[in-house]
N, CA, C and O atoms as a Tinker XYZ file with bonds, in Angstrom:
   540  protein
     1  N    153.319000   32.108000   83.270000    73     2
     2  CA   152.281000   32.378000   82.310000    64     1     3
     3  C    151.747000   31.050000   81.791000    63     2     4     5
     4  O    152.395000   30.047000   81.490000    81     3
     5  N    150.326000   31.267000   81.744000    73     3     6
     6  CA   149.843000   29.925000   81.292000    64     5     7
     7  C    148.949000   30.064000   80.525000    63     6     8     9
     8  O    148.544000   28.952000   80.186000    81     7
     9  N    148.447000   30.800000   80.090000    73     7    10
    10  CA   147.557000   31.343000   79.153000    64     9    11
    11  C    147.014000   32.898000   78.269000    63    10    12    13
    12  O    146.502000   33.838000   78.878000    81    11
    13  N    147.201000   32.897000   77.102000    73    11    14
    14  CA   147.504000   33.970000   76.424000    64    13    15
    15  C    146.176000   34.487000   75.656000    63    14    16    17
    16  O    145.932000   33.701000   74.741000    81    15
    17  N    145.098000   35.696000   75.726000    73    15    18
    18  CA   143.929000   35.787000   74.753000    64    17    19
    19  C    144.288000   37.203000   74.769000    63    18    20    21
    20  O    145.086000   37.765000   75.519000    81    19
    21  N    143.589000   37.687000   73.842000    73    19    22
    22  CA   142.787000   39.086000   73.631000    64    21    23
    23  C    141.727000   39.045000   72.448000    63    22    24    25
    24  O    141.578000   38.182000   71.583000    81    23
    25  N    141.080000   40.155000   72.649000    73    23    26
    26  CA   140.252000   40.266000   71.216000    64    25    27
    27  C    141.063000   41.491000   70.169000    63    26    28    29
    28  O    141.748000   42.492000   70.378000    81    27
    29  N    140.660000   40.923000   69.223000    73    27    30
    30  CA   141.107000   41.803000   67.711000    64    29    31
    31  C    140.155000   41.641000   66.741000    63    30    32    33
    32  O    139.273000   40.781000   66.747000    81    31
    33  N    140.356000   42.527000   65.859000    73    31    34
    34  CA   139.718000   43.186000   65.285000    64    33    35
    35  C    140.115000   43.785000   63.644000    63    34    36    37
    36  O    141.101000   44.516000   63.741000    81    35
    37  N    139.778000   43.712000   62.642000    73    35    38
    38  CA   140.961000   44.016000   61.407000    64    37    39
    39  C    139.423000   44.546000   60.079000    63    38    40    41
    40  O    138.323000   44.070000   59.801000    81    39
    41  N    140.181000   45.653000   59.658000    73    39    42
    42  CA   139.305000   46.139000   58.296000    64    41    43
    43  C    139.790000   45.586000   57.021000    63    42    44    45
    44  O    139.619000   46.215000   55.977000    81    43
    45  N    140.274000   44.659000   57.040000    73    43    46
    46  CA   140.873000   44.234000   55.526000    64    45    47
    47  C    140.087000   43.311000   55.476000    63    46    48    49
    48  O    139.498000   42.628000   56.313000    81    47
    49  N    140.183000   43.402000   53.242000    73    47    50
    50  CA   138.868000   42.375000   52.761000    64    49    51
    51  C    138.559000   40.903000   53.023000    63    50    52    53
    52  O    137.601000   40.256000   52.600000    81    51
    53  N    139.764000   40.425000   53.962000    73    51    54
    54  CA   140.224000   38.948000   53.957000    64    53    55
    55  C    140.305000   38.137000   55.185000    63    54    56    57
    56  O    140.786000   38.885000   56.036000    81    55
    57  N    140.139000   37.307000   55.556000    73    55    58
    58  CA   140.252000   36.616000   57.067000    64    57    59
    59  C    141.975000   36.866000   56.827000    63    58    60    61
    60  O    142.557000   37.067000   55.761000    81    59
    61  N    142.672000   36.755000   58.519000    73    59    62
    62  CA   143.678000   36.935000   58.455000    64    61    63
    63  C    144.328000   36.207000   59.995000    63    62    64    65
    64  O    143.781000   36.319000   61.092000    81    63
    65  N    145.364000   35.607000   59.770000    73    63    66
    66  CA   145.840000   35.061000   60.767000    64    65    67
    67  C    146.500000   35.937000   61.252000    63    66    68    69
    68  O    147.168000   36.778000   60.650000    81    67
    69  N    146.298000   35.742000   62.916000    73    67    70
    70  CA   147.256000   36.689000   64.371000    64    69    71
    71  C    148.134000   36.282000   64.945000    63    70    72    73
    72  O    147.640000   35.392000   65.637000    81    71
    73  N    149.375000   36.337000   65.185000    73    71    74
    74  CA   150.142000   35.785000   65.910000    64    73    75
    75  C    150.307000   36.768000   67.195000    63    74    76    77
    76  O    149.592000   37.669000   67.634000    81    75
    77  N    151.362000   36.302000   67.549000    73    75    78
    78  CA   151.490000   37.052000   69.283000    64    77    79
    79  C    153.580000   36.913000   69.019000    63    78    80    81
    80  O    154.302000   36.035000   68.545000    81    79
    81  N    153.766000   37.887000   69.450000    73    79    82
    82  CA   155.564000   37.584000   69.759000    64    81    83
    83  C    155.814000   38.443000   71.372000    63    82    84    85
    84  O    155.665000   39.639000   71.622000    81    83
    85  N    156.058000   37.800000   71.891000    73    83    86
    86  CA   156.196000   37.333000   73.958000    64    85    87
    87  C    157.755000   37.321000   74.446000    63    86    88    89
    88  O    158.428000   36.301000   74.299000    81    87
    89  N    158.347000   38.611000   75.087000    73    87    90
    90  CA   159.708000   38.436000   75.260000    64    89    91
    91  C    159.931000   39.422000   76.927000    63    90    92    93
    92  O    159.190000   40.227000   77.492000    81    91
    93  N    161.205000   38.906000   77.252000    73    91    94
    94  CA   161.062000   39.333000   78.632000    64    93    95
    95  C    161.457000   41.162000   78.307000    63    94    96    97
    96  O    161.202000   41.909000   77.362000    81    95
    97  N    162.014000   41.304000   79.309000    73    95    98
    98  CA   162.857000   43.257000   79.498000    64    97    99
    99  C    163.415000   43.510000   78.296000    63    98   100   101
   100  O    162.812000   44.170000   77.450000    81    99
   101  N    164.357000   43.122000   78.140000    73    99   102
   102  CA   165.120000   43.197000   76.732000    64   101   103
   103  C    164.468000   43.169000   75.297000    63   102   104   105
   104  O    164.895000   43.878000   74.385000    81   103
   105  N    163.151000   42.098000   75.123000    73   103   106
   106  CA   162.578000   42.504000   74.124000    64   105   107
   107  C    163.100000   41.237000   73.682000    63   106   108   109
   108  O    162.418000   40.948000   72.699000    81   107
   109  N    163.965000   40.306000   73.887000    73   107   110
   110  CA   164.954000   39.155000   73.317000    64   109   111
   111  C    165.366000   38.295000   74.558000    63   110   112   113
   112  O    165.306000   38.831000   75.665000    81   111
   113  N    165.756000   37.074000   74.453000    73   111   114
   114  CA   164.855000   35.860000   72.786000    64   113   115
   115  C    163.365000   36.358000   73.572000    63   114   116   117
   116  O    163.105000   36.930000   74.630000    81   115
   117  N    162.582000   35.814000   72.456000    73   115   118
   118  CA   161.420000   35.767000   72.386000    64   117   119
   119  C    160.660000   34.592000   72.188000    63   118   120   121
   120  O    161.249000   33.518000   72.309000    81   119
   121  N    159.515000   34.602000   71.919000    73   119   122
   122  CA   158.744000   33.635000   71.076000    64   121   123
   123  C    157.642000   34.057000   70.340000    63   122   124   125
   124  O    157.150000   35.172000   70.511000    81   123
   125  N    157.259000   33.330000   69.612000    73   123   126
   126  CA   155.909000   33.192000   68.652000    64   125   127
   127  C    154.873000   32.434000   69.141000    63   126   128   129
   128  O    155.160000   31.269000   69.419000    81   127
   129  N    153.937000   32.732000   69.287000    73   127   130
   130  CA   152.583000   32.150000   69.660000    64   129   131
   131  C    151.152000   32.260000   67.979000    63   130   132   133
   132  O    150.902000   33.167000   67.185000    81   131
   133  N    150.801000   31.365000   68.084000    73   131   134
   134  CA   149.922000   31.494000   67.117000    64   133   135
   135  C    148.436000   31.131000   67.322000    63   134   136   137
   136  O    148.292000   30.031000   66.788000    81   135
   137  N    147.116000   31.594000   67.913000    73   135   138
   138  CA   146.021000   30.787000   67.370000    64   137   139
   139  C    145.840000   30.451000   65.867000    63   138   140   141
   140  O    146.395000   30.885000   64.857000    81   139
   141  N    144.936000   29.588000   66.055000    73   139   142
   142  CA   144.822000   28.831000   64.510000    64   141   143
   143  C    143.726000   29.351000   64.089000    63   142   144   145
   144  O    143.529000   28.914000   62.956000    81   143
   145  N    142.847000   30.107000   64.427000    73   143   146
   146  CA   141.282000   30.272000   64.317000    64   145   147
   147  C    141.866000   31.441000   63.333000    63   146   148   149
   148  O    142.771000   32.122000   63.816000    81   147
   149  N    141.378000   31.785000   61.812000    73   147   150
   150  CA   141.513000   32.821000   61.454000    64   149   151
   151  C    140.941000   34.062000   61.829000    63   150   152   153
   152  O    140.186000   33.746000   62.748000    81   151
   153  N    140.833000   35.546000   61.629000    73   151   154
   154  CA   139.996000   36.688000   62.270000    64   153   155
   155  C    139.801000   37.078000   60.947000    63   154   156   157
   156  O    140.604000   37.316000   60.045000    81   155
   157  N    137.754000   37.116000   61.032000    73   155   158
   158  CA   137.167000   38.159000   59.945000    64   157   159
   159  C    137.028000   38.871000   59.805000    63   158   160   161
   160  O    136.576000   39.544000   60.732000    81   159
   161  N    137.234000   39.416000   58.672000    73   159   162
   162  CA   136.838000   41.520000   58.653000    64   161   163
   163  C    135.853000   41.593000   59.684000    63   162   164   165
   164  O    135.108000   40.754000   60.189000    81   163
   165  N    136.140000   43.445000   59.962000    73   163   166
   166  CA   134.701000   44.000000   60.970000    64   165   167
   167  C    134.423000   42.916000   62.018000    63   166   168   169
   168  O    133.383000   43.119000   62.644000    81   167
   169  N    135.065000   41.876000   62.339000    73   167   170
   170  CA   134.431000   41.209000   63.299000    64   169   171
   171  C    135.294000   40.916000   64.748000    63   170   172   173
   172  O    136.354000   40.295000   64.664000    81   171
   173  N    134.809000   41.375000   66.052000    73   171   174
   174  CA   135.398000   40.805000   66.854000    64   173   175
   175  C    135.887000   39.690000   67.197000    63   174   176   177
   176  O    135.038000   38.962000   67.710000    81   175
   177  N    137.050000   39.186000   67.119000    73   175   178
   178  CA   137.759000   37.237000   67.672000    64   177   179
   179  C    138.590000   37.588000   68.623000    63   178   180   181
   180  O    139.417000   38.498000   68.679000    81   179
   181  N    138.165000   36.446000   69.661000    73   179   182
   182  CA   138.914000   36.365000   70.716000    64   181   183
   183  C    140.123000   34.928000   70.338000    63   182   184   185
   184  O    139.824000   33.747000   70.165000    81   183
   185  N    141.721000   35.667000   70.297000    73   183   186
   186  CA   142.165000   34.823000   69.942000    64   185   187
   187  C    142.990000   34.286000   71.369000    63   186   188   189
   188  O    143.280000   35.057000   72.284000    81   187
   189  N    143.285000   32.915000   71.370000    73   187   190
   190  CA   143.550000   32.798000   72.616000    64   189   191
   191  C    144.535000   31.239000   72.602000    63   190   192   193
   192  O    144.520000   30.419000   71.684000    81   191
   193  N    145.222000   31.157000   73.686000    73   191   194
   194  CA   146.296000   29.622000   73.531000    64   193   195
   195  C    146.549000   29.420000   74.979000    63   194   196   197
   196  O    146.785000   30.141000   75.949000    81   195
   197  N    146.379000   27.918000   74.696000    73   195   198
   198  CA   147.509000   27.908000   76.533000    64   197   199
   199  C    149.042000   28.075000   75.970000    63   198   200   201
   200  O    149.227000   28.037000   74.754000    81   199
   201  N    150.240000   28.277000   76.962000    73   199   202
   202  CA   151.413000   28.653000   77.085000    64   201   203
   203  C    151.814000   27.346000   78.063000    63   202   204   205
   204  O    151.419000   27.021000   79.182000    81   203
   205  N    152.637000   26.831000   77.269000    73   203   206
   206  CA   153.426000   26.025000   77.850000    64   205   207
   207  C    154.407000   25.212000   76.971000    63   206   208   209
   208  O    154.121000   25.010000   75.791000    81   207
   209  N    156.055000   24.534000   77.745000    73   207   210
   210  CA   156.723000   24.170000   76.880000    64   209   211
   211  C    156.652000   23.706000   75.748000    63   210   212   213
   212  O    157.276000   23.961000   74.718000    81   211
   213  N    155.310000   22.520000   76.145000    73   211   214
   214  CA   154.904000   21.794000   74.658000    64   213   215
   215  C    153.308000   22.364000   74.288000    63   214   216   217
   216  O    152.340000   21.615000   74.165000    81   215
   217  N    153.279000   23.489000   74.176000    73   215   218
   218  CA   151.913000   23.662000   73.714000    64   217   219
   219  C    152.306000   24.221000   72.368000    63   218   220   221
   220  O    153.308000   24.905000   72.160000    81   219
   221  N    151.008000   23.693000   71.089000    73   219   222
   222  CA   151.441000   23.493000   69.633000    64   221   223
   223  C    151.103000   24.897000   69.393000    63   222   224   225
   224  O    150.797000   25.188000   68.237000    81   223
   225  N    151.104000   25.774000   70.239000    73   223   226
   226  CA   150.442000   27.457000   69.710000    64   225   227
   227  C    152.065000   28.012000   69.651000    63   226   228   229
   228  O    152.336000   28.916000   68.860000    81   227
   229  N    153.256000   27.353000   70.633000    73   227   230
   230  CA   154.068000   28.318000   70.977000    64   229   231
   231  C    154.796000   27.634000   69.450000    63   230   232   233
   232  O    154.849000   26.405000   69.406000    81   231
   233  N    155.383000   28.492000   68.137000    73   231   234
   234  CA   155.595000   27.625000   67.140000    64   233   235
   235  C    157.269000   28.466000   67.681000    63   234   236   237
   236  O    157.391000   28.222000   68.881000    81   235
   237  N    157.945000   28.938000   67.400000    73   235   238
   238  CA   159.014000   29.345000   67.519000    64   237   239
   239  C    159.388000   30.190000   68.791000    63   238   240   241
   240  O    158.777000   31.152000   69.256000    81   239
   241  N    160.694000   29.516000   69.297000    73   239   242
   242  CA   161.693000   30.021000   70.763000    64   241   243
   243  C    162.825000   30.667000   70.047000    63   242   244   245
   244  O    163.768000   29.921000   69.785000    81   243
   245  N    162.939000   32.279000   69.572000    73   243   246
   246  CA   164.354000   32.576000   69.278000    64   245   247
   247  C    165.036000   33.022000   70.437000    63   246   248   249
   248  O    164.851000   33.753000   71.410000    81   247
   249  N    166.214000   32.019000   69.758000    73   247   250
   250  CA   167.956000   32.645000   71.029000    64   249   251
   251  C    167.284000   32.801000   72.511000    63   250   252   253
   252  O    167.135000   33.868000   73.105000    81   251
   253  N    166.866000   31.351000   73.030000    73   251   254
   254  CA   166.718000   30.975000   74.620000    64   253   255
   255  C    165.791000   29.821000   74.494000    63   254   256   257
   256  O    165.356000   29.110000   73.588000    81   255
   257  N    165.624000   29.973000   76.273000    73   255   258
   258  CA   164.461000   28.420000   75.885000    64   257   259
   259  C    162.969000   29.058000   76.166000    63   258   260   261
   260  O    162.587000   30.183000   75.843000    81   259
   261  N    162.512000   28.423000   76.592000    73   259   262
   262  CA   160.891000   28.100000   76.915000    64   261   263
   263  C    160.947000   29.240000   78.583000    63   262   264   265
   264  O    160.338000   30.296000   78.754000    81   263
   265  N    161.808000   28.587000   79.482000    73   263   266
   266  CA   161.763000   29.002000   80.918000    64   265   267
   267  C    162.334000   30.531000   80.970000    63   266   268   269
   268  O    161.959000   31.310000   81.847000    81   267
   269  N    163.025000   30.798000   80.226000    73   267   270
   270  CA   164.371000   32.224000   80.189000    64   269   271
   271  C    163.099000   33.235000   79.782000    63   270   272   273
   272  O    163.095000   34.325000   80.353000    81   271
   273  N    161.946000   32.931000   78.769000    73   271   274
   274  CA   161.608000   33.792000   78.174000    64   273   275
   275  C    160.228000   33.933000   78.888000    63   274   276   277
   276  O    160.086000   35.059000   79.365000    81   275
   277  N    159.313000   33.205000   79.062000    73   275   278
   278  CA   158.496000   33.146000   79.952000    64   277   279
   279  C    157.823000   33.712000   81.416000    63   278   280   281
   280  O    156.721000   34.034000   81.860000    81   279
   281  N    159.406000   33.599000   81.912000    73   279   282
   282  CA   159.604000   33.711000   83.902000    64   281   283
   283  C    159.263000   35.102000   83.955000    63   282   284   285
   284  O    158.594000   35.387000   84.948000    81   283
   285  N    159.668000   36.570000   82.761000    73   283   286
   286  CA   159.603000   37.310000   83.200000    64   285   287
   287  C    158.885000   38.331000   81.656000    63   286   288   289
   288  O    159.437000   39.071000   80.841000    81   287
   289  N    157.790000   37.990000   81.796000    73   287   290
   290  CA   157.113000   38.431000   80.349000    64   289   291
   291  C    156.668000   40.298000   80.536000    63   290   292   293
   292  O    155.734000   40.782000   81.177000    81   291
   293  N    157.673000   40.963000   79.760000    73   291   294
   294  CA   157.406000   42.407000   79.533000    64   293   295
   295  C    156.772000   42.893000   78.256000    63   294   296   297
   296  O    156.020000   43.844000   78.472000    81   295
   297  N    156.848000   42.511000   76.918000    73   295   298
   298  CA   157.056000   42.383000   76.252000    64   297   299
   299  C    155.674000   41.649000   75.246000    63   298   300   301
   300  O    155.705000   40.454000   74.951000    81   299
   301  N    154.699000   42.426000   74.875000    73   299   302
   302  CA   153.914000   41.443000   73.831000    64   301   303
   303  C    153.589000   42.362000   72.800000    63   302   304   305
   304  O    153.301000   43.558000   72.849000    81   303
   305  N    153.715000   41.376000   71.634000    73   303   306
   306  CA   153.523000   42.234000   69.982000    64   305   307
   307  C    152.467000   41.114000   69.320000    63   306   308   309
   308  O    152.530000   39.886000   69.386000    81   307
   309  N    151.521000   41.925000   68.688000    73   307   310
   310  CA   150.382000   41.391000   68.242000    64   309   311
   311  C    150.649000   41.909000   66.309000    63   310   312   313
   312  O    150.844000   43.036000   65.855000    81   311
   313  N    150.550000   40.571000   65.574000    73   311   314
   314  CA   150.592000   40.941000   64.474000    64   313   315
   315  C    149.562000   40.449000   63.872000    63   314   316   317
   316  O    148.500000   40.139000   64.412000    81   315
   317  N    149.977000   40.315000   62.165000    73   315   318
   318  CA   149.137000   39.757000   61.519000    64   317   319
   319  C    150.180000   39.033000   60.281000    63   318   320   321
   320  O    151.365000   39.317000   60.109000    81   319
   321  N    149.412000   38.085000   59.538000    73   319   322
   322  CA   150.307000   37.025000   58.179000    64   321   323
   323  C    149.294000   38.267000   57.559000    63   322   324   325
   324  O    148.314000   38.855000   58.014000    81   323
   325  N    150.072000   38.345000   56.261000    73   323   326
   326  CA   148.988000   38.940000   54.977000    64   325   327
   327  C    149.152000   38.392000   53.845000    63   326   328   329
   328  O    150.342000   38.352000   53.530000    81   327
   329  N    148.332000   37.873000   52.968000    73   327   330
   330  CA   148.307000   37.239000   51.850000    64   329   331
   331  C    148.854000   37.824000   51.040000    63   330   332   333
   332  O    148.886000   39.033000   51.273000    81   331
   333  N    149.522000   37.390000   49.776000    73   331   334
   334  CA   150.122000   38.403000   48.379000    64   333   335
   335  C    148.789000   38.811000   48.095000    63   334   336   337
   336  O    147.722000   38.202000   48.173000    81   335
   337  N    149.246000   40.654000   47.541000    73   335   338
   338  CA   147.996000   41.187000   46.761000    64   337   339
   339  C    147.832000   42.115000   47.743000    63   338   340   341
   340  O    147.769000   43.208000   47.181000    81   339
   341  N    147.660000   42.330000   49.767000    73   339   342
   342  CA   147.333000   43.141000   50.913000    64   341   343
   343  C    148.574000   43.312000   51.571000    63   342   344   345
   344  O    148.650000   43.242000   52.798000    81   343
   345  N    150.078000   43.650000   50.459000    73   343   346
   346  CA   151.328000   44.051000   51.371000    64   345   347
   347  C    150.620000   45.493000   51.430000    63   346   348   349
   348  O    150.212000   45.847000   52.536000    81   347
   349  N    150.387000   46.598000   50.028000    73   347   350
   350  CA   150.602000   47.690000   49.856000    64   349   351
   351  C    149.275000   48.302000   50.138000    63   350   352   353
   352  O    149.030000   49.306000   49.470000    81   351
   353  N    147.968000   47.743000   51.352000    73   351   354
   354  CA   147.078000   48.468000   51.250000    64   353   355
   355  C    147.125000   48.837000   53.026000    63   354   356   357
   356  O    147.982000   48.479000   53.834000    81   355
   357  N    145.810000   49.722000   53.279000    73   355   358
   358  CA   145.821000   50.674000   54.480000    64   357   359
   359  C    144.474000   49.812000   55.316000    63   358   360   361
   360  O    143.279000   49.933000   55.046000    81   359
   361  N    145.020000   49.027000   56.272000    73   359   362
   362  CA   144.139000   48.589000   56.927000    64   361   363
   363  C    144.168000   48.863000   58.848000    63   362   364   365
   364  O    145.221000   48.894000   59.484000    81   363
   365  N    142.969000   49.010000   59.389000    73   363   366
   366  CA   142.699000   49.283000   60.461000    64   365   367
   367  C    143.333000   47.983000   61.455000    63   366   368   369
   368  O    142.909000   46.941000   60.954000    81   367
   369  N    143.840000   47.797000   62.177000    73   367   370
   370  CA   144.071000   46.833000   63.109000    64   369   371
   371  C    143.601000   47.213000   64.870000    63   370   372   373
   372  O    144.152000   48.226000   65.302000    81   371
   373  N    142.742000   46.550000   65.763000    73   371   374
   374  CA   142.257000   46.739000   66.818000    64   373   375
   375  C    142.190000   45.914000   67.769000    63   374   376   377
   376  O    141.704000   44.848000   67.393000    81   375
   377  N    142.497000   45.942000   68.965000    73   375   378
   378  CA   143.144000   45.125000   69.910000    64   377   379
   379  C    142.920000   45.280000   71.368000    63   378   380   381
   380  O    143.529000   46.054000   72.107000    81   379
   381  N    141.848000   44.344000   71.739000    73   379   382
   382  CA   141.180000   44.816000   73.560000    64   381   383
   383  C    141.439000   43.625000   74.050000    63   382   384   385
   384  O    141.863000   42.553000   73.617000    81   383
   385  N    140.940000   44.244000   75.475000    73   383   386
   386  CA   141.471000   42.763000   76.274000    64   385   387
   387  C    142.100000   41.589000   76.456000    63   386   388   389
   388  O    141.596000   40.472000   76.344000    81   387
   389  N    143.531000   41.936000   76.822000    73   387   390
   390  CA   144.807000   41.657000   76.590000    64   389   391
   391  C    144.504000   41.050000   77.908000    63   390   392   393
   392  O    144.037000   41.701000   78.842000    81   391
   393  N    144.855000   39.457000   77.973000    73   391   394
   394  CA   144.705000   38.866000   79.040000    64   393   395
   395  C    145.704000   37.986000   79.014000    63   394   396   397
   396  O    145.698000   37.234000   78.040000    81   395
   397  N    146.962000   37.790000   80.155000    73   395   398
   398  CA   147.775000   36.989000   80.005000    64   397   399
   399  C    147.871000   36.639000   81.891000    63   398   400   401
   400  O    148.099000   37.367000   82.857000    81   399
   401  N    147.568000   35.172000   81.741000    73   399   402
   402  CA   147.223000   33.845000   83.253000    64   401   403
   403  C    148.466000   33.693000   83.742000    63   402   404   405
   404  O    149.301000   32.954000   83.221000    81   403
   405  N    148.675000   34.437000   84.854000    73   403   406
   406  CA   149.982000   34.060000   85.554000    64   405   407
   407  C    150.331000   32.520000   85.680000    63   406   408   409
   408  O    149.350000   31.786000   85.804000    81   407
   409  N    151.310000   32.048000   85.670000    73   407   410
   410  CA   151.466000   30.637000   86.474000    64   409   411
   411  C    150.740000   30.503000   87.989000    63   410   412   413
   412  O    150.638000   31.598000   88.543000    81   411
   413  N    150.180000   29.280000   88.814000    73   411   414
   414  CA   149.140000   29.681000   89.722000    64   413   415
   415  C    150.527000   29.901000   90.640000    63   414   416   417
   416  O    150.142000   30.702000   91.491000    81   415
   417  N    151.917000   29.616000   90.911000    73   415   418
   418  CA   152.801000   29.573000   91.846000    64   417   419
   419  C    153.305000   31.183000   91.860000    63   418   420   421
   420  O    153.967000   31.620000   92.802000    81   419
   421  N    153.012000   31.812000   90.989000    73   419   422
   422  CA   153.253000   33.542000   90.795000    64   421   423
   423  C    152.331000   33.729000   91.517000    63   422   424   425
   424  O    152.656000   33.882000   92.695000    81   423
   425  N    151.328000   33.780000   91.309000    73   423   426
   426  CA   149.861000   33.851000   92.072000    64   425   427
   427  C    149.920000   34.105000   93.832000    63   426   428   429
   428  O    149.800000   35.083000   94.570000    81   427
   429  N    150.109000   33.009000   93.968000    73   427   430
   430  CA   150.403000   32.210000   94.929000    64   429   431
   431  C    151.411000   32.937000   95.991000    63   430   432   433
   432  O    151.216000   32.902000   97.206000    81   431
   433  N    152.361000   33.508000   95.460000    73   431   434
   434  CA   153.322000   34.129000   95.570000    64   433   435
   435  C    153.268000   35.833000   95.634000    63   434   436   437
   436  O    154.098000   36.446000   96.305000    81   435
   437  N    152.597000   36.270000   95.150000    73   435   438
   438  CA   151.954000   37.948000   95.790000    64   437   439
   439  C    150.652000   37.622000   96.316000    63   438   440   441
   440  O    149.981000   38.614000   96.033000    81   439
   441  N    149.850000   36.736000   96.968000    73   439   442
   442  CA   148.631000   36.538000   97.249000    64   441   443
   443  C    149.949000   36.674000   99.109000    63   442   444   445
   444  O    149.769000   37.498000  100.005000    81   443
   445  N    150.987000   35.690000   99.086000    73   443   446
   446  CA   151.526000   35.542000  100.473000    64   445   447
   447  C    152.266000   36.936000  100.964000    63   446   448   449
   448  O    152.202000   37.345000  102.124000    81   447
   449  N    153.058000   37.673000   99.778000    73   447   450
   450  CA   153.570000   38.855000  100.099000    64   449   451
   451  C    152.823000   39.757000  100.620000    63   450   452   453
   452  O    153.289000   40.541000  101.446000    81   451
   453  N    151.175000   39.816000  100.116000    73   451   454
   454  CA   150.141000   40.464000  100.381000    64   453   455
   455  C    150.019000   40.492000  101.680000    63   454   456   457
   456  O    149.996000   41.513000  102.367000    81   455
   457  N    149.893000   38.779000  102.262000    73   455   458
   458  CA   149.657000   38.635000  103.376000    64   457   459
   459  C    150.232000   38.959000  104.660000    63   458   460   461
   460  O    149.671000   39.123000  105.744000    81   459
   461  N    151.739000   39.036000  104.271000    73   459   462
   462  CA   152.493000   39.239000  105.196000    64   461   463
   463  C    152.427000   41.055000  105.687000    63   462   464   465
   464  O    152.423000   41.715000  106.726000    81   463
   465  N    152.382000   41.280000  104.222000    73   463   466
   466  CA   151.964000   43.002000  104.738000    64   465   467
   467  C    150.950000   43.156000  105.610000    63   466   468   469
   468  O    151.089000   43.411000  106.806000    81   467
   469  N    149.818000   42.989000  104.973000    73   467   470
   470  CA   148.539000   42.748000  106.023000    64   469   471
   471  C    149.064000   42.590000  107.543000    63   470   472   473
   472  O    149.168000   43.577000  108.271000    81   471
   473  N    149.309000   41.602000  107.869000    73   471   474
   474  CA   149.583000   41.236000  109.317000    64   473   475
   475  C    150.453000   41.832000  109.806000    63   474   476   477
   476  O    150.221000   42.088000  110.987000    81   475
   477  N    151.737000   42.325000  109.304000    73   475   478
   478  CA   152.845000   43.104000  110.015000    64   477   479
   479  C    152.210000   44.685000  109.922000    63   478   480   481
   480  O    153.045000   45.590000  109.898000    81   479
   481  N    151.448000   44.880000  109.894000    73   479   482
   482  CA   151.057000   46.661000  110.094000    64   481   483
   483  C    151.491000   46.709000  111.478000    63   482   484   485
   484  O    151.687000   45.762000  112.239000    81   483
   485  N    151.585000   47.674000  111.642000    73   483   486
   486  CA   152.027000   48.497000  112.955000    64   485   487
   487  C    150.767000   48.825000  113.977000    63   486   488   489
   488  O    149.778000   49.441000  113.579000    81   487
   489  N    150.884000   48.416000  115.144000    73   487   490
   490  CA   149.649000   48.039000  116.165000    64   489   491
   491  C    149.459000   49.732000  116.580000    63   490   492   493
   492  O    150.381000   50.544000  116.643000    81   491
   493  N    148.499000   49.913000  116.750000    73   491   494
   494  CA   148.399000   51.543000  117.571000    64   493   495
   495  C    149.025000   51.753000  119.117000    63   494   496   497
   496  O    148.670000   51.000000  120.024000    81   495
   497  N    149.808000   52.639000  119.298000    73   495   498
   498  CA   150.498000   52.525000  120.630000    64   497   499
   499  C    149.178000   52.859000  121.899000    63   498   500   501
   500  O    148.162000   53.520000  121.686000    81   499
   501  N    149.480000   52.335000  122.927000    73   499   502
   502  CA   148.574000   52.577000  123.816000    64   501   503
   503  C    149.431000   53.559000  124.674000    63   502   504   505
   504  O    150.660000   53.498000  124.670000    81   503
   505  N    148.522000   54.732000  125.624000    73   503   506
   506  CA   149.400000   55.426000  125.834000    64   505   507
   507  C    150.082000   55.085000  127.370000    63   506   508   509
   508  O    149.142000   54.776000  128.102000    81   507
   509  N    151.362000   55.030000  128.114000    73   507   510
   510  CA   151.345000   54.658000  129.045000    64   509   511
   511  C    151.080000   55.667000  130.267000    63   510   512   513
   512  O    151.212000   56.891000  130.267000    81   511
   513  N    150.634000   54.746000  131.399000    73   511   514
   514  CA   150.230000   56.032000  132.437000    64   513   515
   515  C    151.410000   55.516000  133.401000    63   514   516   517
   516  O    151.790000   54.359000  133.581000    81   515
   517  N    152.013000   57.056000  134.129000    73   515   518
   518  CA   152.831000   57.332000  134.906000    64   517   519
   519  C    152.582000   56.426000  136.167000    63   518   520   521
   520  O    151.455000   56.018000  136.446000    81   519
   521  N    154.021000   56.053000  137.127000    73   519   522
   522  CA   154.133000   55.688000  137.920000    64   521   523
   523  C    154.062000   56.746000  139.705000    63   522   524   525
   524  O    154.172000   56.340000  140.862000    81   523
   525  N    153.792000   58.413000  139.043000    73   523   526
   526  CA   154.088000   58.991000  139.906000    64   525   527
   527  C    153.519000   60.039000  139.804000    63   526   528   529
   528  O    153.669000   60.847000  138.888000    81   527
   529  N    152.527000   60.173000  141.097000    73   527   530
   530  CA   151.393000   61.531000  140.691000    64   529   531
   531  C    152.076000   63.031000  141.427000    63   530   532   533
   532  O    152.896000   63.204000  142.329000    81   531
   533  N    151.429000   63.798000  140.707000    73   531   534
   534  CA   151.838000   65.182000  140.637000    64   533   535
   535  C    151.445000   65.814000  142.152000    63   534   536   537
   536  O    150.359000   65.416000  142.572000    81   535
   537  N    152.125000   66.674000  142.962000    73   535   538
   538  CA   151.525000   67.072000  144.164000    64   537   539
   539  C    151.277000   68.399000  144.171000    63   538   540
   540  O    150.750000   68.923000  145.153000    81   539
């Protein structure tokens, strides 16, 4: 994985920061991802980060590293920070196009599995003709 976006969307009175939490099968360790761009009421933002060991979006790795949690991503939760004053109110949250950039060597890697299928199909039999005619 090398890159993380979607768009969102939020009805509360306030800009509001999105994070992302990214974990394999288990759900654990995980991580935190953050754009920095806040999201305005009623308004579509595409929030988005590259993914990588040292990229300043990924802010927290719980219980594993960078590679453990990454290699096999099942797992994505889209939140929000809320200011004191918007714990106890009822707001809409909305969330499209969920786009997450394989590494290009994943890629790379069912593009060849692909290939190999392709070419190993099974040839049509031709039918053979007898060595010995009927009298």
């Amino acid at each position: 994985m090398t890159e993380f976006s979607a768009q969102v969307r939020h009805d509360a009175p306030v800009p509001l920061s999105v994070f992302t939490r990214i974990a394999g099968p288990a759900n654990f360790p995980g991580a935190l991802g953050l754009d920095f761009v806040p999201v305005l009421p009623n308004t579509w933002t595409e929030i988005s980060f590259p993914v990588g060991p040292t990229s300043p979006n990924i802010l927290y790795v719980e219980g594993g590293n960078f590679n453990s949690i990454f290699s096999n991503v099942s797992n994505v939760q889209i939140g929000v920070t809320t200011p004191d004053g918007l714990e106890n109110g009822q707001y809409t949250f909305d969330v499209a196009s969920v786009s997450i950039v394989p590494e290009p060597s994943a890629s790379l890697s069912a593009l060849l599995g692909l290939s190999i299928f392709v070419l190993h199909r099974r040839r049509p039999s031709t039918p053979k003709l007898s060595s010995h005619s009927a009298l």
